[in-house]
mmCIF file as Biopython writes it, N, C-alpha, C and O atoms, coordinates in Angstrom:
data_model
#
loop_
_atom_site.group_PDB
_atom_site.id
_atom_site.type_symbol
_atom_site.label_atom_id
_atom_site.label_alt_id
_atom_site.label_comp_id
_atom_site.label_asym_id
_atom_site.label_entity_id
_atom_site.label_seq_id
_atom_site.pdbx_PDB_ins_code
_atom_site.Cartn_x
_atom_site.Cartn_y
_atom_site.Cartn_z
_atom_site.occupancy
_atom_site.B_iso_or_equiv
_atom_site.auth_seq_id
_atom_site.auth_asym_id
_atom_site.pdbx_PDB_model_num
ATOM 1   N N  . UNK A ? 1  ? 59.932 118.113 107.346 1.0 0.0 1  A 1 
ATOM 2   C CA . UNK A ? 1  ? 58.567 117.711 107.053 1.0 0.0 1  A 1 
ATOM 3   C C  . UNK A ? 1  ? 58.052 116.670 108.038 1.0 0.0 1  A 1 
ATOM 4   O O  . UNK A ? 1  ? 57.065 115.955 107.867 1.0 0.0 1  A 1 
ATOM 5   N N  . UNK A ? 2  ? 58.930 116.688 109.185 1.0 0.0 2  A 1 
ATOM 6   C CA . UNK A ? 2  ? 58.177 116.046 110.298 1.0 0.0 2  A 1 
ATOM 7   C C  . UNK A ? 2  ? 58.129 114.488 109.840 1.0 0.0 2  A 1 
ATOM 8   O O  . UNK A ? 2  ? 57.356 113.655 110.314 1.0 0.0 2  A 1 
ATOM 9   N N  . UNK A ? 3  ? 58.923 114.292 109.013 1.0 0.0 3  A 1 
ATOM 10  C CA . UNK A ? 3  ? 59.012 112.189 108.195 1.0 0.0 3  A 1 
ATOM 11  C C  . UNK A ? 3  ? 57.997 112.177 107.471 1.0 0.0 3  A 1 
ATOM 12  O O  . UNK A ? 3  ? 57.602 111.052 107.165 1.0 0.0 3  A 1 
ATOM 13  N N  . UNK A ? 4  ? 57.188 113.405 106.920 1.0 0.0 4  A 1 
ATOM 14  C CA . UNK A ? 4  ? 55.713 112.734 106.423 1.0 0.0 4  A 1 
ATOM 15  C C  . UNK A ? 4  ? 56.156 112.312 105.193 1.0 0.0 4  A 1 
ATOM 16  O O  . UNK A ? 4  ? 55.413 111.464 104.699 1.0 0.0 4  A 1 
ATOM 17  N N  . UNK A ? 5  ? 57.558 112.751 104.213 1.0 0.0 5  A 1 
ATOM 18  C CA . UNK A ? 5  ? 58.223 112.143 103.253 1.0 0.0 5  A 1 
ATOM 19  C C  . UNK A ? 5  ? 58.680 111.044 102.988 1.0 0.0 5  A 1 
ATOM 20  O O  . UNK A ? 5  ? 59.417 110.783 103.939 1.0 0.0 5  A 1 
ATOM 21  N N  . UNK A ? 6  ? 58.702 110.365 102.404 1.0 0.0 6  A 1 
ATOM 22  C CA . UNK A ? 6  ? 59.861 109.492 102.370 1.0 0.0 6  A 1 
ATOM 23  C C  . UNK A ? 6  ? 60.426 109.060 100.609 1.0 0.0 6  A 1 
ATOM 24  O O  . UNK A ? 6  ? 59.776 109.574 99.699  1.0 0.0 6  A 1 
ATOM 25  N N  . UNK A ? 7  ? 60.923 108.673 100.454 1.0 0.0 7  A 1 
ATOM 26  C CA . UNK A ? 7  ? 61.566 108.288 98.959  1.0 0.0 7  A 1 
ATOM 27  C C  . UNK A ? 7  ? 62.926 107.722 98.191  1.0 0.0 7  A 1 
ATOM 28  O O  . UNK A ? 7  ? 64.109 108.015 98.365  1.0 0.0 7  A 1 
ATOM 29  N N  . UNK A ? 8  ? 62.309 106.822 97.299  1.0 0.0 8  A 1 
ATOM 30  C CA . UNK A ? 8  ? 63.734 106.490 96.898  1.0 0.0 8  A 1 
ATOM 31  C C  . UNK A ? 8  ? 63.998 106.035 95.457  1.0 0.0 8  A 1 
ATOM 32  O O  . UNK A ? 8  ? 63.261 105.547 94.600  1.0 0.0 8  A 1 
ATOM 33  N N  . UNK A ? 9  ? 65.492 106.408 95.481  1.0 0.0 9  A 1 
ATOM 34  C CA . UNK A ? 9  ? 65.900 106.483 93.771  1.0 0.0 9  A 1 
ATOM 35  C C  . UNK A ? 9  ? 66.420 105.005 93.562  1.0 0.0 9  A 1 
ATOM 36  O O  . UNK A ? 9  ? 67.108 104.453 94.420  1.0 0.0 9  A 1 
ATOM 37  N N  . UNK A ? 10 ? 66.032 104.349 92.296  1.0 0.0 10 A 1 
ATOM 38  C CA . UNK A ? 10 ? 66.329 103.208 92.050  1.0 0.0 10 A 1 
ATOM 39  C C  . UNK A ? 10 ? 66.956 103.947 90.295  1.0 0.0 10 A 1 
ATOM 40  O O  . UNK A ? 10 ? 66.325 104.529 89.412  1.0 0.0 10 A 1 
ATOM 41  N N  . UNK A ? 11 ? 68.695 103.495 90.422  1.0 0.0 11 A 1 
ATOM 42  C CA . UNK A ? 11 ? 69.105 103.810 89.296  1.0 0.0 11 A 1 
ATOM 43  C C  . UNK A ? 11 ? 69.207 102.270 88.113  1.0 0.0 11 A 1 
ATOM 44  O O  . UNK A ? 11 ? 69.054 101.056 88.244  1.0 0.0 11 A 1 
ATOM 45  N N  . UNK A ? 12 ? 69.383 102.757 87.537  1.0 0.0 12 A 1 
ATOM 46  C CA . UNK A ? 12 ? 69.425 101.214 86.244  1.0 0.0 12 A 1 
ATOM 47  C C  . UNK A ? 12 ? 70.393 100.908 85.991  1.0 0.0 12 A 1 
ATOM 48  O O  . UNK A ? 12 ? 70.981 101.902 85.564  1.0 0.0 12 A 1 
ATOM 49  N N  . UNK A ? 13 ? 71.504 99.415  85.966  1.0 0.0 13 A 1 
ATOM 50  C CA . UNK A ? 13 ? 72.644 99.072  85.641  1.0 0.0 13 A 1 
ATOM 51  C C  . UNK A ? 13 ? 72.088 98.586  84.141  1.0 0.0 13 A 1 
ATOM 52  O O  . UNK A ? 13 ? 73.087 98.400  83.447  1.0 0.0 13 A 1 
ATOM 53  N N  . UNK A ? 14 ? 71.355 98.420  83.680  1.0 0.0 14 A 1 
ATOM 54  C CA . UNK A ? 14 ? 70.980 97.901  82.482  1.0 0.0 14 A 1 
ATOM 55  C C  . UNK A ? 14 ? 70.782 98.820  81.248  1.0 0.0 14 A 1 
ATOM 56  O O  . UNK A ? 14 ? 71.117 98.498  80.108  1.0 0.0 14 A 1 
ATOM 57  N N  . UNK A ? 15 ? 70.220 99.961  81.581  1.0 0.0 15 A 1 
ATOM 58  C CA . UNK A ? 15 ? 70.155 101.353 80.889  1.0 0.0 15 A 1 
ATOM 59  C C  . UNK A ? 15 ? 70.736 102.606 81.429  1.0 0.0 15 A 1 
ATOM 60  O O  . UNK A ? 15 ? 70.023 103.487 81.908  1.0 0.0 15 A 1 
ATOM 61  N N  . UNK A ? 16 ? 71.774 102.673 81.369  1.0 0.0 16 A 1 
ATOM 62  C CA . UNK A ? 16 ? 73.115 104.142 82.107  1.0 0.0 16 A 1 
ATOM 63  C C  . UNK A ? 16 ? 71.919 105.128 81.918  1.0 0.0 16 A 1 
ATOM 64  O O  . UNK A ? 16 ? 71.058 105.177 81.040  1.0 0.0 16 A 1 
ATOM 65  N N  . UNK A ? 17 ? 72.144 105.902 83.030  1.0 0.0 17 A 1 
ATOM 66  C CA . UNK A ? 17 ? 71.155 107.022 83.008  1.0 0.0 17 A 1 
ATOM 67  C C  . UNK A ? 17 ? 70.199 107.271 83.178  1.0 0.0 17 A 1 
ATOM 68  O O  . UNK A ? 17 ? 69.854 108.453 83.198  1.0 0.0 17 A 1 
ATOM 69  N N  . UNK A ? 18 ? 69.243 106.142 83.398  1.0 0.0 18 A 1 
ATOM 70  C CA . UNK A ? 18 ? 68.481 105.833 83.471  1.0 0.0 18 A 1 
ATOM 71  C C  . UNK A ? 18 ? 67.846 105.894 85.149  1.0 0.0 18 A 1 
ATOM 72  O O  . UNK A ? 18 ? 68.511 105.477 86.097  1.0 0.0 18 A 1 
ATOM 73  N N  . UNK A ? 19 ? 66.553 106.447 85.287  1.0 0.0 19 A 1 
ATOM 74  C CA . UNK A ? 19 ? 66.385 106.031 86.832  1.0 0.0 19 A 1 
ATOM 75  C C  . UNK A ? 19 ? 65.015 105.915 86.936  1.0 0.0 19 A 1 
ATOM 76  O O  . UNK A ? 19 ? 64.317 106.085 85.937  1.0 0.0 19 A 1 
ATOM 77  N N  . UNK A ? 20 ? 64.263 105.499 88.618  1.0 0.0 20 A 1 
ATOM 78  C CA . UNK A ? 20 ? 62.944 105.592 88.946  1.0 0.0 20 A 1 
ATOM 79  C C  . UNK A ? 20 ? 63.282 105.992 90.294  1.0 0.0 20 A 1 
ATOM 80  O O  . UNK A ? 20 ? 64.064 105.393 91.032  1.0 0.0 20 A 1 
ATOM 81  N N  . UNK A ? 21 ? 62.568 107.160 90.593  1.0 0.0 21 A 1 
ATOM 82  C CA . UNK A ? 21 ? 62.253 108.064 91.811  1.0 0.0 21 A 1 
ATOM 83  C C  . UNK A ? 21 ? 60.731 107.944 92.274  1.0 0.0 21 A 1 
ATOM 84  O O  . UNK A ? 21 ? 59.804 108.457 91.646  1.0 0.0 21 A 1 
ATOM 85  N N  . UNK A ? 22 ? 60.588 107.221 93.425  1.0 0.0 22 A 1 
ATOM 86  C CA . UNK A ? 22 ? 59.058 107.620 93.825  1.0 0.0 22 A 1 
ATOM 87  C C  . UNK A ? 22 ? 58.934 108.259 95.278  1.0 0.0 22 A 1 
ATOM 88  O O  . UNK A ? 22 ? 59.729 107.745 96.065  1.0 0.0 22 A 1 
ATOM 89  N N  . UNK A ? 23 ? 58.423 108.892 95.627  1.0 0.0 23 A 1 
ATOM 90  C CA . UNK A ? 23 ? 58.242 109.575 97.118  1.0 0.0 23 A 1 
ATOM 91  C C  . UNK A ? 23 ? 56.538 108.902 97.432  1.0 0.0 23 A 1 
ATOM 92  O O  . UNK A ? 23 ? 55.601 108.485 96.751  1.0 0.0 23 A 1 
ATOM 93  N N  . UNK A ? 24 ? 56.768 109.052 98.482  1.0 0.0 24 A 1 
ATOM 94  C CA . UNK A ? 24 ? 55.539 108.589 99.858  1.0 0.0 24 A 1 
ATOM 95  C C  . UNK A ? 24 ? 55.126 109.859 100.710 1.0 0.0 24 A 1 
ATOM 96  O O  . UNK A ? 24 ? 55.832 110.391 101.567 1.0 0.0 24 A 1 
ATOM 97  N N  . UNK A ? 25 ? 53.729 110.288 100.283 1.0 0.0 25 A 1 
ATOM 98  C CA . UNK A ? 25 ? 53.671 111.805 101.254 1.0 0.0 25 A 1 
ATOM 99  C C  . UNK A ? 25 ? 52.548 111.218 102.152 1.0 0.0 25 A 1 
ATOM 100 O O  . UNK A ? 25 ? 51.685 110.464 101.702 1.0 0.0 25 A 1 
ATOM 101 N N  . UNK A ? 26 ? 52.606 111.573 103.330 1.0 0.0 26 A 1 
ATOM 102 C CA . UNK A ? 26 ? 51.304 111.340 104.471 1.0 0.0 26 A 1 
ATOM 103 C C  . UNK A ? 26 ? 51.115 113.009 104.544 1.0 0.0 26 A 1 
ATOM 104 O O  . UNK A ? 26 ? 52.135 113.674 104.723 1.0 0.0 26 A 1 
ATOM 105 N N  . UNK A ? 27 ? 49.795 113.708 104.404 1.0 0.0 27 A 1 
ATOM 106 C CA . UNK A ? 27 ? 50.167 114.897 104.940 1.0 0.0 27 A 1 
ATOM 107 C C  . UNK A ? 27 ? 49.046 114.643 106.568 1.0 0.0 27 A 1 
ATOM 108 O O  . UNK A ? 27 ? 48.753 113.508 106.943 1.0 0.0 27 A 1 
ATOM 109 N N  . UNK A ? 28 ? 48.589 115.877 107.297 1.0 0.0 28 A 1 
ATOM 110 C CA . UNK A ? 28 ? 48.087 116.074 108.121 1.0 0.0 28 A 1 
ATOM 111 C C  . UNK A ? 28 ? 46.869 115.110 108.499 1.0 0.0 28 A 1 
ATOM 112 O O  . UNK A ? 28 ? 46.694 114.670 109.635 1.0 0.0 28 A 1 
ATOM 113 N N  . UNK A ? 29 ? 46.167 114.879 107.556 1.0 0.0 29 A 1 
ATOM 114 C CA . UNK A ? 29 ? 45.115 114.068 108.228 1.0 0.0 29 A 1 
ATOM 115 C C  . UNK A ? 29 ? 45.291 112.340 108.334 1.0 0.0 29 A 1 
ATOM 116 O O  . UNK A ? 29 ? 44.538 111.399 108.586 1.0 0.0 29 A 1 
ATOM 117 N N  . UNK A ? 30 ? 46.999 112.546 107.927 1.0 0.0 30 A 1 
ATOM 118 C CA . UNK A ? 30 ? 47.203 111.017 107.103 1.0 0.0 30 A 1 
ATOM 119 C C  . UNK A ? 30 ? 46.975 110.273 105.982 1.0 0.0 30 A 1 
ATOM 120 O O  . UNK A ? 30 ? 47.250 109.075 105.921 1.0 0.0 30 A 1 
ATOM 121 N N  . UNK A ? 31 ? 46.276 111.179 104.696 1.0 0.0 31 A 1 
ATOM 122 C CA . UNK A ? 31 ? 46.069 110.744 103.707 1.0 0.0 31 A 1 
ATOM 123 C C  . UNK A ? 31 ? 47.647 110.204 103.000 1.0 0.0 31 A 1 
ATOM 124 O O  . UNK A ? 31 ? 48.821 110.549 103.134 1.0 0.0 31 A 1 
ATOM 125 N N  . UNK A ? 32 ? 47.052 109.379 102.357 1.0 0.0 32 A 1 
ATOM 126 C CA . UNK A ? 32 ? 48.889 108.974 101.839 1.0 0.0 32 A 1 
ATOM 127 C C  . UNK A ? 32 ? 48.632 109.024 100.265 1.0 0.0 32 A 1 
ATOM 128 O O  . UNK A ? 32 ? 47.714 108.535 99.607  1.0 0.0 32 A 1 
ATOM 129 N N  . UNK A ? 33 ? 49.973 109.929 99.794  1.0 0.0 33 A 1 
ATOM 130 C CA . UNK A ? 33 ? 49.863 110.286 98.310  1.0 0.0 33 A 1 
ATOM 131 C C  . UNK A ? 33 ? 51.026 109.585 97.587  1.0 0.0 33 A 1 
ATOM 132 O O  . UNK A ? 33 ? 51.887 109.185 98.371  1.0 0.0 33 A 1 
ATOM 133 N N  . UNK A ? 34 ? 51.287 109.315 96.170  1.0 0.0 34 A 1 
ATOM 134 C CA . UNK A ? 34 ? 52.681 108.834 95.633  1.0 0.0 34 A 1 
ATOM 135 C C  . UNK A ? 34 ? 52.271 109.724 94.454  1.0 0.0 34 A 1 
ATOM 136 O O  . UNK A ? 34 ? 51.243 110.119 93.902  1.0 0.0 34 A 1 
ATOM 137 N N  . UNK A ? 35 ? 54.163 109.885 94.310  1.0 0.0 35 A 1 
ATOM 138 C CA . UNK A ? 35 ? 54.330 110.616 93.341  1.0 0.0 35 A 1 
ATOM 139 C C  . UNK A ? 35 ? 56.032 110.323 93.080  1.0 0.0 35 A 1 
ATOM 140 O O  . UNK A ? 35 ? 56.992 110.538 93.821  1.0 0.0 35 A 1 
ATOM 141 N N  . UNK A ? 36 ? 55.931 109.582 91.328  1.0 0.0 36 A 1 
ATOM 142 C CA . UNK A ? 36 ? 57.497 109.611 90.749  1.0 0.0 36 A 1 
ATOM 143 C C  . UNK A ? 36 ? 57.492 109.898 89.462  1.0 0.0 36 A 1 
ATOM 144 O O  . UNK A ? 36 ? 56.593 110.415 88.798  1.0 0.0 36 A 1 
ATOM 145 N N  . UNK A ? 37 ? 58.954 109.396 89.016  1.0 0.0 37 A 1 
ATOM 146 C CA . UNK A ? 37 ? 58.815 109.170 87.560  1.0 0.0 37 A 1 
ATOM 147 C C  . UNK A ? 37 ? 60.045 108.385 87.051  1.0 0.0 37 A 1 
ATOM 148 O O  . UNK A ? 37 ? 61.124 108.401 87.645  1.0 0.0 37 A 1 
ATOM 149 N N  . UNK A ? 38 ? 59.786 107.621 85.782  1.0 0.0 38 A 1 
ATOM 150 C CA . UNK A ? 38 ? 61.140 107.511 85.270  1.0 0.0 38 A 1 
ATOM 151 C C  . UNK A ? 38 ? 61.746 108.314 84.567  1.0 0.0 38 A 1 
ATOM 152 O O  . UNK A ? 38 ? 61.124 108.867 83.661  1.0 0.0 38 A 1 
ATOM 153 N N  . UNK A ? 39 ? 63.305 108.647 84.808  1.0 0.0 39 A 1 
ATOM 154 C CA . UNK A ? 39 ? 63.935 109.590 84.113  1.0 0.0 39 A 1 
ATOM 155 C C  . UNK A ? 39 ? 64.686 108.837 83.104  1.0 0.0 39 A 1 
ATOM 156 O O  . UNK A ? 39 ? 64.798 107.731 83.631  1.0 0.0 39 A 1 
ATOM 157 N N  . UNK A ? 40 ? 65.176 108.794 82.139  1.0 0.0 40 A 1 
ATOM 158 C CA . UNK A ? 40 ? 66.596 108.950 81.448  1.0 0.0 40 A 1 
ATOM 159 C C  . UNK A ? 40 ? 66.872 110.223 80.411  1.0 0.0 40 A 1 
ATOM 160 O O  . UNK A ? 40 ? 66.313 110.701 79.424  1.0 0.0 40 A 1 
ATOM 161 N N  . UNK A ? 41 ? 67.891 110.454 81.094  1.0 0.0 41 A 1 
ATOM 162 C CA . UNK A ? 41 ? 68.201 111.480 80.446  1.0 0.0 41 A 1 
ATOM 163 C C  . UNK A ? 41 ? 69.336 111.274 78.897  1.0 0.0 41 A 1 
ATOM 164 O O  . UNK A ? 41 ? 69.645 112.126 78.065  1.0 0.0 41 A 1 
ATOM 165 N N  . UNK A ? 42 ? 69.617 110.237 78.959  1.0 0.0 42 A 1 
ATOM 166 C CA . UNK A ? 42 ? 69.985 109.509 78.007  1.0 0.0 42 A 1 
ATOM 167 C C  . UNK A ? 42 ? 69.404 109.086 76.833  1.0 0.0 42 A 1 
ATOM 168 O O  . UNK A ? 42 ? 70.214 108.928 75.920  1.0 0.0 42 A 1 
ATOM 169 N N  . UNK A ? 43 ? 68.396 108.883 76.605  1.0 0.0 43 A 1 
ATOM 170 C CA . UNK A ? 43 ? 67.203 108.073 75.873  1.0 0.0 43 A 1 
ATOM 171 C C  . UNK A ? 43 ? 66.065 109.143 75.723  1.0 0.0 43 A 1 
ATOM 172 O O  . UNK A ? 43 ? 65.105 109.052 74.958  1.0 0.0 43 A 1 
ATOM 173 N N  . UNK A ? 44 ? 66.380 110.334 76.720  1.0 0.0 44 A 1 
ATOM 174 C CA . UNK A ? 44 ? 65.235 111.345 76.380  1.0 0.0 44 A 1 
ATOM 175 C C  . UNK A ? 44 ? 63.675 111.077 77.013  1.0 0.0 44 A 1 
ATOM 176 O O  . UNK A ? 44 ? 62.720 111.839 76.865  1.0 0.0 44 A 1 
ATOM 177 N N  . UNK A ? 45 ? 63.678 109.702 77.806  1.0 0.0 45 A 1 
ATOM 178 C CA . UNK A ? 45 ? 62.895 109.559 78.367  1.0 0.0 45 A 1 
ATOM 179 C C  . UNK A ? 45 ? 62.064 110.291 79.610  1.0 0.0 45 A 1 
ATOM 180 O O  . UNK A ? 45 ? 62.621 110.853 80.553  1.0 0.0 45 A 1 
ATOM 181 N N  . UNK A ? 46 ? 60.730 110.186 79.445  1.0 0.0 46 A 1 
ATOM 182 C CA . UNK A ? 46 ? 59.683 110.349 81.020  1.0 0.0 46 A 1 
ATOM 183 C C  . UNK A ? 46 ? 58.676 110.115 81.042  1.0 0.0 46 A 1 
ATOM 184 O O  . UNK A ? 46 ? 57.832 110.455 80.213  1.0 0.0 46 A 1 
ATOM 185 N N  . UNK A ? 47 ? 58.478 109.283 82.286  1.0 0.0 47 A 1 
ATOM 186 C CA . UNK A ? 47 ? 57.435 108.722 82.509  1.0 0.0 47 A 1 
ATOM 187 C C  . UNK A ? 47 ? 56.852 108.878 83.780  1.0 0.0 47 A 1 
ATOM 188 O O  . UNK A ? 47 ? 57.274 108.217 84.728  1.0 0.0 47 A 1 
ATOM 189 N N  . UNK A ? 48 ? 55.595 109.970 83.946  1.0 0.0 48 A 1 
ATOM 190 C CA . UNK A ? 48 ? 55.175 110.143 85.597  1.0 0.0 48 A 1 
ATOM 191 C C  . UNK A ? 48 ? 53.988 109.422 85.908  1.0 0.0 48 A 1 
ATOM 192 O O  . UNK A ? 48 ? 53.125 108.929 85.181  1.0 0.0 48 A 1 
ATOM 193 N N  . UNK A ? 49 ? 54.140 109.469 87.228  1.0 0.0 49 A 1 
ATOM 194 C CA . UNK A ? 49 ? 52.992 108.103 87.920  1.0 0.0 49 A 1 
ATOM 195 C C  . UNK A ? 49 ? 52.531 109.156 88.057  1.0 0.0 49 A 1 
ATOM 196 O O  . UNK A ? 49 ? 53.041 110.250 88.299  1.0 0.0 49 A 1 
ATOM 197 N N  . UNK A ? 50 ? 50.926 108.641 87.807  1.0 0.0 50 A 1 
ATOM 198 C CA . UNK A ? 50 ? 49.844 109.704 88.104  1.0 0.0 50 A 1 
ATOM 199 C C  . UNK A ? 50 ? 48.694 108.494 88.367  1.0 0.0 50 A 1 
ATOM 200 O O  . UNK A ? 50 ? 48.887 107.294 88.173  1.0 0.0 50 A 1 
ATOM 201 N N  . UNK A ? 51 ? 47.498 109.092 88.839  1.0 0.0 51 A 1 
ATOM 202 C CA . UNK A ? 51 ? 46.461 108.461 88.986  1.0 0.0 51 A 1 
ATOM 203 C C  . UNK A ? 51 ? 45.358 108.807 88.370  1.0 0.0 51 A 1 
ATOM 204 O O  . UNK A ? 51 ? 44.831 109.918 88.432  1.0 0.0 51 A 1 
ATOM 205 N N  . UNK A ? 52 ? 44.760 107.337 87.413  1.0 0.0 52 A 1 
ATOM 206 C CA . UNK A ? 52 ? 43.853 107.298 87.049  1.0 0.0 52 A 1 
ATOM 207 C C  . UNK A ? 52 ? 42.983 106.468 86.968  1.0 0.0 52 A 1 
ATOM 208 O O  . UNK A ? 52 ? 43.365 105.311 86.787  1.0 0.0 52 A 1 
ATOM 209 N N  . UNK A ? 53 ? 41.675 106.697 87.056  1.0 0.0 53 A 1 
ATOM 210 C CA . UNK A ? 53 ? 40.389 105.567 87.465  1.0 0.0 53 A 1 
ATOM 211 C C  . UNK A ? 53 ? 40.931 105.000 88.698  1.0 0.0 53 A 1 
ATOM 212 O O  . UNK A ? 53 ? 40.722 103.794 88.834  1.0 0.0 53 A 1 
ATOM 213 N N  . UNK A ? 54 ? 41.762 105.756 89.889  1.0 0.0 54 A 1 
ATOM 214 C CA . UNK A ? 54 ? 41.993 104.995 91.344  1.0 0.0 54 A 1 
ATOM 215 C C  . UNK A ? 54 ? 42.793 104.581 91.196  1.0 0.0 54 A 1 
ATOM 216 O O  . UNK A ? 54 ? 42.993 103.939 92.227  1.0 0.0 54 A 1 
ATOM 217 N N  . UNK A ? 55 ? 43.950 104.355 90.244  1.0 0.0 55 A 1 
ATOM 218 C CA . UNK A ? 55 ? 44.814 103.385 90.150  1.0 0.0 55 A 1 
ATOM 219 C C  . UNK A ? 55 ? 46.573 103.736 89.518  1.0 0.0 55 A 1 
ATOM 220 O O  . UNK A ? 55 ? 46.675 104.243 88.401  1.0 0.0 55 A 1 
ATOM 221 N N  . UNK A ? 56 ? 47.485 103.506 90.102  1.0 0.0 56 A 1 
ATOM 222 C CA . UNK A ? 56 ? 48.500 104.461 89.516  1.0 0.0 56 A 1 
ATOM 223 C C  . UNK A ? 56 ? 49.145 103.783 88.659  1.0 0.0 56 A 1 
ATOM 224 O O  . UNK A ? 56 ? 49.508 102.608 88.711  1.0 0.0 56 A 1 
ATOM 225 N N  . UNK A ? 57 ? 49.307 104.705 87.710  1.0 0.0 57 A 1 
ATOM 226 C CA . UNK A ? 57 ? 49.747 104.273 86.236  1.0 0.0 57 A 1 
ATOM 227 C C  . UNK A ? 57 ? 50.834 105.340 85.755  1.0 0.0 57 A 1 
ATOM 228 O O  . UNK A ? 57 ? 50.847 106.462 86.261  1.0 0.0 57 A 1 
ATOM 229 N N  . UNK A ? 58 ? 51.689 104.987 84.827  1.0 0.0 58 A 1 
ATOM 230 C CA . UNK A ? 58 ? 52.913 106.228 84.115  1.0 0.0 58 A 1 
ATOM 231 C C  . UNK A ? 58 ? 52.391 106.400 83.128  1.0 0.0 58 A 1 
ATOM 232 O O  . UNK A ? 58 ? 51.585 105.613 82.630  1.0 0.0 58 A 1 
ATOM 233 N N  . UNK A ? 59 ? 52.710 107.361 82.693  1.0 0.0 59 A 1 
ATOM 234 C CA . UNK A ? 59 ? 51.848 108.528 81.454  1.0 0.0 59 A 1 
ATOM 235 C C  . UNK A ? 59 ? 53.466 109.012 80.947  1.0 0.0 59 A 1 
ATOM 236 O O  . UNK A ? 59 ? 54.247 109.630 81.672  1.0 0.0 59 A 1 
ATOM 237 N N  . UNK A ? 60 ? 53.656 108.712 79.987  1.0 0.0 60 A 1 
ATOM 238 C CA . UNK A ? 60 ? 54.324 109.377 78.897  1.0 0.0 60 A 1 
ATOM 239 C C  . UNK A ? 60 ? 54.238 110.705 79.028  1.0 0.0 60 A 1 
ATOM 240 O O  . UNK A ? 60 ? 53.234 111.416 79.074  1.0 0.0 60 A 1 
ATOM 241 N N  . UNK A ? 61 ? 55.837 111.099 79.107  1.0 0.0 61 A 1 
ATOM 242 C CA . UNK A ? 61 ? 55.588 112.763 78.973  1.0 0.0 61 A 1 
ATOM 243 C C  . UNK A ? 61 ? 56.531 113.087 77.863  1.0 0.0 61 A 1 
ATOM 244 O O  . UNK A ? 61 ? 57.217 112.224 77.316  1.0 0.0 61 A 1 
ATOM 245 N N  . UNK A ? 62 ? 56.549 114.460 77.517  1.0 0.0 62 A 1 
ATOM 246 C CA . UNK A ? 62 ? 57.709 114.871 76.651  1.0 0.0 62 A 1 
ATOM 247 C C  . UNK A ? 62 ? 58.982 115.174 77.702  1.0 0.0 62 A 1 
ATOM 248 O O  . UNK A ? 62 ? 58.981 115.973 78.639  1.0 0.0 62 A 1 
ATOM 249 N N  . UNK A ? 63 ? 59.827 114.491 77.360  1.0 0.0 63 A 1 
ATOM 250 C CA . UNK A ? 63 ? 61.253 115.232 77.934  1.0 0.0 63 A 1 
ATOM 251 C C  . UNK A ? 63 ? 61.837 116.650 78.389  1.0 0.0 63 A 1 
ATOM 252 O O  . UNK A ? 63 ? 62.269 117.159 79.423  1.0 0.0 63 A 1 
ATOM 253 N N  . UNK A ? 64 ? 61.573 117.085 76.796  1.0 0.0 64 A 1 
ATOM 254 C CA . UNK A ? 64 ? 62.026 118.607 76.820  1.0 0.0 64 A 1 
ATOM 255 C C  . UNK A ? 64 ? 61.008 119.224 77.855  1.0 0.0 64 A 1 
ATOM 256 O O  . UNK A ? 64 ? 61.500 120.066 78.606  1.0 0.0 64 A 1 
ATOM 257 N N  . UNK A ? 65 ? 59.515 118.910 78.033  1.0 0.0 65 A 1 
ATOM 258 C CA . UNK A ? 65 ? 59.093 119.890 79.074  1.0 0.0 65 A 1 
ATOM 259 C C  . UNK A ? 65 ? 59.394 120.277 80.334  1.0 0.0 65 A 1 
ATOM 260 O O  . UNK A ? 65 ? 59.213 121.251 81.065  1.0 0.0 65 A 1 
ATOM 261 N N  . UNK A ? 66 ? 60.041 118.946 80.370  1.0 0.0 66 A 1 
ATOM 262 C CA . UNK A ? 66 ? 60.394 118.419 81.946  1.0 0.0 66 A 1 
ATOM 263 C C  . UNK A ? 66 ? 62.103 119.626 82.300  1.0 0.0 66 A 1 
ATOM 264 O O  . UNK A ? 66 ? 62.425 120.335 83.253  1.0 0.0 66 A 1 
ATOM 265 N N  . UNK A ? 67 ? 62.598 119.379 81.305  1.0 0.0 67 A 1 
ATOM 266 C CA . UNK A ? 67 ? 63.586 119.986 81.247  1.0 0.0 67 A 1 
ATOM 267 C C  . UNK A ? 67 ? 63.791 121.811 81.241  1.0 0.0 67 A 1 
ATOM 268 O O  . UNK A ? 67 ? 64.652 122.587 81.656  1.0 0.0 67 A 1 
ATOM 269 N N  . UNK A ? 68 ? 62.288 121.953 80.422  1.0 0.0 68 A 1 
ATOM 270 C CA . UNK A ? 68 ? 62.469 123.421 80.603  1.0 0.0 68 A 1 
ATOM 271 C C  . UNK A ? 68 ? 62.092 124.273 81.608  1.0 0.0 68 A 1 
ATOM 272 O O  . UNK A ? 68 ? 62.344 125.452 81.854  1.0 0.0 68 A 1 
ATOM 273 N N  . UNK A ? 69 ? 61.093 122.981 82.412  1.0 0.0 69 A 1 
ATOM 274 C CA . UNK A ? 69 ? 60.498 123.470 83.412  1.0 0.0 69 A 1 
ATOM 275 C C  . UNK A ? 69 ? 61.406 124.237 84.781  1.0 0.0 69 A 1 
ATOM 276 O O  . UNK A ? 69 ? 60.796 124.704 85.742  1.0 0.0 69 A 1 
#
């Protein structure tokens, strides 16, 4: 992808299983996008960064969707 990626996993010593993944996309014109989430797969947790009103925020998801997907 030419580096327009980049990303990184931050796991949790405090909650086993637990993690936060975010990536950095530049595509072609240089716009720059983010996109993560927190996982635990332990706790059944997810939480994806999304943007809203301009501003990035985590949104509660269901687990299982994530999973069946």
């Amino acid at each position: 992808y030419d580096n327009r990626i980049k990303s990184v996993v931050v796991r949790s010593t405090n909650f086993p299983g637990a993690s936060f993944t975010i990536s950095k996309i530049t595509d072609e014109r240089g716009t720059i996008s983010y996109t993560g989430r927190i996982l635990s797969m332990q706790h059944g947790d997810l939480f994806e960064l999304s943007t809203v009103n301009d501003q990035l925020v985590f949104v509660k998801r269901k687990f299982y969707d994530l999973v069946n997907e």
